[in-house]
N, C-alpha and C positions, 0 to 999 in steps of 0.2 A: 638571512631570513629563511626562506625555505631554500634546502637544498638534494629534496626532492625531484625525480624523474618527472615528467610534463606526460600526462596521457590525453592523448586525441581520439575522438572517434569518429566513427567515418562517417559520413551523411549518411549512408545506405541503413547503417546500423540506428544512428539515431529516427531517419524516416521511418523506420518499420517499429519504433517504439511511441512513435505520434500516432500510427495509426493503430497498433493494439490499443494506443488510450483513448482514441476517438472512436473505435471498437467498444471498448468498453463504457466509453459514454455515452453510447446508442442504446447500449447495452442493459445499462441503471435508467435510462428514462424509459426504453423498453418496459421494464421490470414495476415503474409506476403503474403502468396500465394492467398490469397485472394480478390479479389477488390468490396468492398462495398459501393463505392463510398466518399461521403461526412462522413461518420460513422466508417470509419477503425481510425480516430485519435481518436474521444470517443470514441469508445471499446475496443482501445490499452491501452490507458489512463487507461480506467477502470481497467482492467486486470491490469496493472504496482501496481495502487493503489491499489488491494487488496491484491497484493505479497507484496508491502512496509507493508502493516496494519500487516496480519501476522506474518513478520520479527518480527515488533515492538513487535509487542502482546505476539510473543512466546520466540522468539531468545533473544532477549533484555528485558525481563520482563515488559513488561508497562503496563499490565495489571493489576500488584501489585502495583502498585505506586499509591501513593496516589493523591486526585484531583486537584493540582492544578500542577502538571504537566501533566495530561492528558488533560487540560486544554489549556496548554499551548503548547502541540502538537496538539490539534485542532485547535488552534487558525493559529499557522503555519502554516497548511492545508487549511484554511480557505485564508488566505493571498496567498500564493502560488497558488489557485486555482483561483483567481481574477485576481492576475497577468498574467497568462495562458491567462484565460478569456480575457483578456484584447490585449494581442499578438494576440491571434484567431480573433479579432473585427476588430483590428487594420490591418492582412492583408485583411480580408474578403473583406471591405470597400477602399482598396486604387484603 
């Protein structure tokens, strides 16, 4: 089956990636009560993406994986972020 190396990480390391994310979930309801106009959707945004990147990096190991599926989760994000891009254009302009 797999005959892959076993990566562990430490609690300390995983603790301090709970509470960047509950950081940044104070963070995003913070941000509700907030009105900055045209900038609350990119810096919601932003904030979402770096709790999903975390998740990835830490919770789900993707940071051990080898390149060609980090690859291929860029390439997602890459795609996903056009599409976005593309919704935002699209009602900006109607």
């Amino acid at each position: 089956m797999d005959s892959g190396e076993q990566h562990l990480s430490s609690y300390a390391s995983l603790a301090l990636v709970l509470a960047a994310l509950l950081a940044l979930t104070g963070l995003t309801v913070a941000m509700s009560y907030v009105d900055l106009g045209r900038f609350n959707v990119p810096l919601t945004l932003a904030i979402a993406g770096t709790k999903v990147s975390l998740v990835l990096l830490y919770f789900m190991h993707l940071r051990y994986e080898n390149r060609a599926v980090v690859y291929s989760f860029l390439g997602t994000i890459g795609f996903l972020a056009i599409m976005i891009s593309f919704t935002f254009w699209d009602v900006a302009f109607r």
